[in-house]
C-alpha positions as CSV (number, residue, x, y, z in Angstrom):
1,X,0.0,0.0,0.0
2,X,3.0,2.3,0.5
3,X,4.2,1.8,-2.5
4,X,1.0,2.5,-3.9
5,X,0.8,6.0,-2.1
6,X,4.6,6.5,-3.4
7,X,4.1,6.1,-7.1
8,X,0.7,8.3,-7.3
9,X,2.8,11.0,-5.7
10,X,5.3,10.5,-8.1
11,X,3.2,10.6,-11.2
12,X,1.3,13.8,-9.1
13,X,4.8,15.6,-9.2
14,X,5.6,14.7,-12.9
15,X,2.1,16.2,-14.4
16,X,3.1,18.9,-12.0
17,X,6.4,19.3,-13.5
18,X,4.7,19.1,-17.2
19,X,1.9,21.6,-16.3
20,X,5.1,24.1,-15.4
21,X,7.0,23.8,-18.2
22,X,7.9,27.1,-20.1
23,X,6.9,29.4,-17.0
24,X,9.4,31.6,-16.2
25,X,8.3,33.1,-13.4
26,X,6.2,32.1,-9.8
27,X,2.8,31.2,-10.7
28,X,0.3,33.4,-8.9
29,X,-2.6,31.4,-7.1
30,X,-4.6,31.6,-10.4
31,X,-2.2,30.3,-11.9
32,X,-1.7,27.3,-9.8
33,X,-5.3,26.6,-9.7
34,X,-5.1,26.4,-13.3
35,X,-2.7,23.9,-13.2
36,X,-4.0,21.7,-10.8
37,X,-7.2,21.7,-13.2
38,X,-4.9,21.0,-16.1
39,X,-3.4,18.4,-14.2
40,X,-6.8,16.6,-13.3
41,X,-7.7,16.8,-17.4
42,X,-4.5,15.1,-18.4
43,X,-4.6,12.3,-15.9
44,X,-8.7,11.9,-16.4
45,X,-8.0,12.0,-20.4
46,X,-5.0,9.2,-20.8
47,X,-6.7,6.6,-18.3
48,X,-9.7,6.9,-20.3
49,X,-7.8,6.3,-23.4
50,X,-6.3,3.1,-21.8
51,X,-9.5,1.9,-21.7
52,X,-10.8,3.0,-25.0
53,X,-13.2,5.3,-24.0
54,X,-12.5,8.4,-26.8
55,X,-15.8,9.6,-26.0
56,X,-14.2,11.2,-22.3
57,X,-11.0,11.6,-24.1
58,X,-12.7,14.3,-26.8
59,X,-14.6,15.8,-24.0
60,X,-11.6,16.5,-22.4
61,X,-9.4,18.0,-25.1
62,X,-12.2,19.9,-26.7
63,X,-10.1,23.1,-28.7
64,X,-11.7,25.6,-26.0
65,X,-9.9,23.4,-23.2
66,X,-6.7,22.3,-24.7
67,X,-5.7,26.2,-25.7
68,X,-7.1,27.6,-22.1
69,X,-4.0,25.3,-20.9
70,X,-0.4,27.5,-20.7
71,X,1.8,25.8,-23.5
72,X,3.5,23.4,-22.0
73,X,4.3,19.4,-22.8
74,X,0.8,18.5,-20.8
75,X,-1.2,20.6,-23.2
76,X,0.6,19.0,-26.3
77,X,-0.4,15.8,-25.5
78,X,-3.6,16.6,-24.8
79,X,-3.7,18.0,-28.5
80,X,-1.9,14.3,-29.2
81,X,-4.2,12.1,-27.8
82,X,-7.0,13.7,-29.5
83,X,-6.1,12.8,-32.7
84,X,-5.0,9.3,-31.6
85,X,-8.4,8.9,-30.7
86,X,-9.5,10.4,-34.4
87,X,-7.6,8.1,-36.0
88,X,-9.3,4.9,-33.9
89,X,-12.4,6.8,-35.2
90,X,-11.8,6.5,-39.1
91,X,-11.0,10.3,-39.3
92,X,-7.8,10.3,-40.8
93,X,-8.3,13.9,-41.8
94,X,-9.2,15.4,-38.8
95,X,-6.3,13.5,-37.0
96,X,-3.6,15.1,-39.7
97,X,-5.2,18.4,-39.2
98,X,-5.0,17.3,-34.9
99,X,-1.1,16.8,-35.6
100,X,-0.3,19.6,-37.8
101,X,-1.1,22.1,-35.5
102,X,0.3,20.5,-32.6
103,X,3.8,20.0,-34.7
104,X,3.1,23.9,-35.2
105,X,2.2,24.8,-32.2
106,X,5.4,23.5,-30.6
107,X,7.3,21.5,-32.9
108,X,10.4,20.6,-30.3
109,X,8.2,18.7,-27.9
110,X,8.1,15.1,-27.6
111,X,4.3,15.0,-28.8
112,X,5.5,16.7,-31.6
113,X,8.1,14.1,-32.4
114,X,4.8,11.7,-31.9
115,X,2.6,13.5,-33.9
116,X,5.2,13.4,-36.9
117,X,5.6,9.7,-36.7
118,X,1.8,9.1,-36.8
119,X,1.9,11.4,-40.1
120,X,4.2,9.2,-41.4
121,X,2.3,6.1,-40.8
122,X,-1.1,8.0,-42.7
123,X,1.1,8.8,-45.2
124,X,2.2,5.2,-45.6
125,X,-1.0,4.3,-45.5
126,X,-2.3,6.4,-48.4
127,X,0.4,5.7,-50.6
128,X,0.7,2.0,-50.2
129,X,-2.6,0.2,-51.2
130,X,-0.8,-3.2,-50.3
131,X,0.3,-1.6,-46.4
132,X,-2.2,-3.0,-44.7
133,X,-1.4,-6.5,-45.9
134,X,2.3,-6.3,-44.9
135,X,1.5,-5.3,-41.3
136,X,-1.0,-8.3,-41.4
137,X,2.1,-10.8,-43.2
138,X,4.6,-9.0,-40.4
139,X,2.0,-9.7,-37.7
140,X,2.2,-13.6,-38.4
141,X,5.7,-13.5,-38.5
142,X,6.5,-12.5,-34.9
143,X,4.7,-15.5,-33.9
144,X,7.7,-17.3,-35.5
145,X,10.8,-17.8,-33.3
146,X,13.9,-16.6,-35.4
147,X,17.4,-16.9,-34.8
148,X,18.8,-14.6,-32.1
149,X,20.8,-11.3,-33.3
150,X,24.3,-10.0,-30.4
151,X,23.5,-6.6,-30.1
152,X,26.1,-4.1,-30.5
153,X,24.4,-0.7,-29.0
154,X,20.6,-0.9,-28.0
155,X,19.3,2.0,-25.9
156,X,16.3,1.8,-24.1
157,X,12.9,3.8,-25.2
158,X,11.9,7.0,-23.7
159,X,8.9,6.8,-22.1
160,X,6.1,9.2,-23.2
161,X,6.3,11.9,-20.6
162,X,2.4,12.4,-19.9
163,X,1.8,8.8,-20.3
164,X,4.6,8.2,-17.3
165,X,3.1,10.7,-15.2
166,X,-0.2,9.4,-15.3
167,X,1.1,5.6,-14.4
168,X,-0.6,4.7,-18.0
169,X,1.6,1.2,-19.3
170,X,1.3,-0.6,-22.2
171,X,3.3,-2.2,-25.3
172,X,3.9,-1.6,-28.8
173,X,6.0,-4.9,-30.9
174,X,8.1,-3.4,-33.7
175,X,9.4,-5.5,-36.3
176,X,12.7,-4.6,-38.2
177,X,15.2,-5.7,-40.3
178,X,19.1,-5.4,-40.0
179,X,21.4,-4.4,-42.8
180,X,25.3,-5.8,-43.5
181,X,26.2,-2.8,-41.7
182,X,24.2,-3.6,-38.3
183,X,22.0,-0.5,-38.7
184,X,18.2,-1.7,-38.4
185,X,15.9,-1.5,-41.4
186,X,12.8,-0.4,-42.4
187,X,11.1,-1.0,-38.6
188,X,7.2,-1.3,-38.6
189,X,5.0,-1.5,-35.7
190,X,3.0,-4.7,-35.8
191,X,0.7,-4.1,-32.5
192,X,0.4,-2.2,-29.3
193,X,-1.5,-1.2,-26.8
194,X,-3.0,1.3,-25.9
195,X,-2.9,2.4,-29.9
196,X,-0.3,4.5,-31.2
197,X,0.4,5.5,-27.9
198,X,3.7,4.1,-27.4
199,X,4.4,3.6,-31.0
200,X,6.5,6.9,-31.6
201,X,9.0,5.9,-29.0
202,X,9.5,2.8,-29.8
203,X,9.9,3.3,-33.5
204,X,12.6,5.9,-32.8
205,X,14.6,3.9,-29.9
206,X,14.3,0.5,-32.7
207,X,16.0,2.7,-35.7
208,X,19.2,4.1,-33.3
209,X,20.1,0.4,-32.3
210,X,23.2,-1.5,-34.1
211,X,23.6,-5.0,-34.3
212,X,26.8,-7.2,-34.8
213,X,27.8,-8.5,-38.3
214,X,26.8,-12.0,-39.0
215,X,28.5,-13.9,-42.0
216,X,25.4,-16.5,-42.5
217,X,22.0,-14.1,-41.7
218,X,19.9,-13.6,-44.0
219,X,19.9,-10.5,-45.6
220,X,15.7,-10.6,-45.7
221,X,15.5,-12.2,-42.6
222,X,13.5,-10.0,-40.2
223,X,13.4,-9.5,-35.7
224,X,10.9,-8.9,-33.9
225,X,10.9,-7.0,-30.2
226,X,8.0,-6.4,-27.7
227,X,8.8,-2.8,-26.1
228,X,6.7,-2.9,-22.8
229,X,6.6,0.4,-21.0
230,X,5.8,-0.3,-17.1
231,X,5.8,2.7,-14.5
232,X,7.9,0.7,-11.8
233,X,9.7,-1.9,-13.4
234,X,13.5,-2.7,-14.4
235,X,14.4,-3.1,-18.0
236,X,14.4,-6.5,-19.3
237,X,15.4,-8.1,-22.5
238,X,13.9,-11.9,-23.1
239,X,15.6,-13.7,-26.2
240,X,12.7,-15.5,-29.1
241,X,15.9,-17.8,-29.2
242,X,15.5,-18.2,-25.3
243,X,12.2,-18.9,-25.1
244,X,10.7,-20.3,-28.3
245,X,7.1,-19.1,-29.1
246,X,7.3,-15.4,-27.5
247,X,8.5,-12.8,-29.3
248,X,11.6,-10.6,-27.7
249,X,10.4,-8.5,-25.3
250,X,11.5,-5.5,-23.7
251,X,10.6,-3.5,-20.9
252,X,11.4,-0.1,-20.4
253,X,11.1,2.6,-18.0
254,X,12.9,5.6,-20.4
255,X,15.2,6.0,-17.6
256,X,18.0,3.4,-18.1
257,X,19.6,0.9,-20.3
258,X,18.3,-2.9,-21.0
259,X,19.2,-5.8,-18.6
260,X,19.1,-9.2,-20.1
261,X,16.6,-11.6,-17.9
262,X,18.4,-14.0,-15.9
């Protein structure tokens, strides 16, 4: 139970953090009560995502309340998970439009960096009639156990900051492939949960990592990983070649490196 108490006071103090960003000065009690409601928002808006409900996740980033917020990472991905919840919805259009001015609005901020990756995916998506079907073919693949690739550098996902600070978890698997150079190719996420959520993060940690040369891979051959963001738990790395039938899995706090799984 005291660990319980612990961690809600430690996701408090990071939305608190978020809501603060960009302020130069003391905020005056207005302020702070302004906060505190853009706090309550935030954490209200990415549980009900986690459990699908985009009906309270549009009431809660309506335009009139998102831009009432002081700019800050908290009210960017409150514009962020609003079109998330767009694009569960078959809007693609609104959702671009949702990113476009968020990448706008503050285009250094790690929802931006989200919000460009999901534009990327639509884009993909619209160009590629056959898309669909190779996430489907890649899907069935990671079911497969392949042969084991030594990493050479592999640094661990950040964690979405607002997701972290409201204790929201989930997954996303990214398959990829690795050129004669190490360098990962062409890496595609397969499934997560909650949607898109933790897609951008894990896409960008999966393209950075380097693998060791291998005389007799493959040069088609393609890896799976399972990237499982947890608010409390240690990094940890489980082999497919380890434990036939799973795919490689990964957990990651944002905050460290990856520890192989006794």
């Amino acid at each position: 139970m005291r660990g319980i108490f612990i961690g809600m006071a430690a996701a408090a103090s990071g939305l608190l953090v978020l809501a603060c960003q960009q302020t130069a000065e003391a905020p005056s009690h207005a302020q702070e009560a302004q906060e505190i409601q853009g706090i309550q928002i935030a954490t209200d808006a990415y549980v009900a995502y986690q459990h699908s409900d985009c009906e309270t996740v549009y009431r809660l980033t309506q335009p009139g309340v998102i831009d009432a917020l002081q700019a800050s990472e908290l009210r960017h991905s409150l514009r962020l998970v609003r079109g998330f919840c767009q694009e569960i919805d078959g809007d693609p259009a609104a959702a671009r439009q949702t990113y476009r001015r968020l990448i706008d609005e503050a285009s250094a901020s790690f929802a931006a960096e989200d919000a460009r990756e999901r534009l990327r995916q639509l884009d993909l998506e619209a160009d590629d009639p056959g898309y669909a079907r190779r996430i489907e073919d890649a899907a069935r693949r990671v079911r497969q156990p392949s042969a084991p690739r030594e990493p050479s550098a592999r640094s661990a996902a950040q964690y979405p900051p607002l997701a972290r600070a409201s204790a929201v978890e989930g997954f996303a698997v990214v398959e990829f492939g690795i050129a004669g150079n190490g360098k990962t190719l062409d890496p595609i996420v397969v499934a997560s949960d909650p949607p898109y959520l933790f897609d951008g993060a894990a896409l960008r940690a999966v393209r950075e990592w380097v693998y060791k040369s291998q005389r007799k891979s493959a040069p088609d051959a393609r890896y799976a990983i399972r990237i499982v963001f947890r608010s409390t738990a240690a990094p940890t790395l489980i082999d497919e070649a380890e434990a036939p039938g799973l795919v490689r899995a990964v957990e990651s706090t944002g905050s460290g490196g990856l520890q192989t799984a006794p």
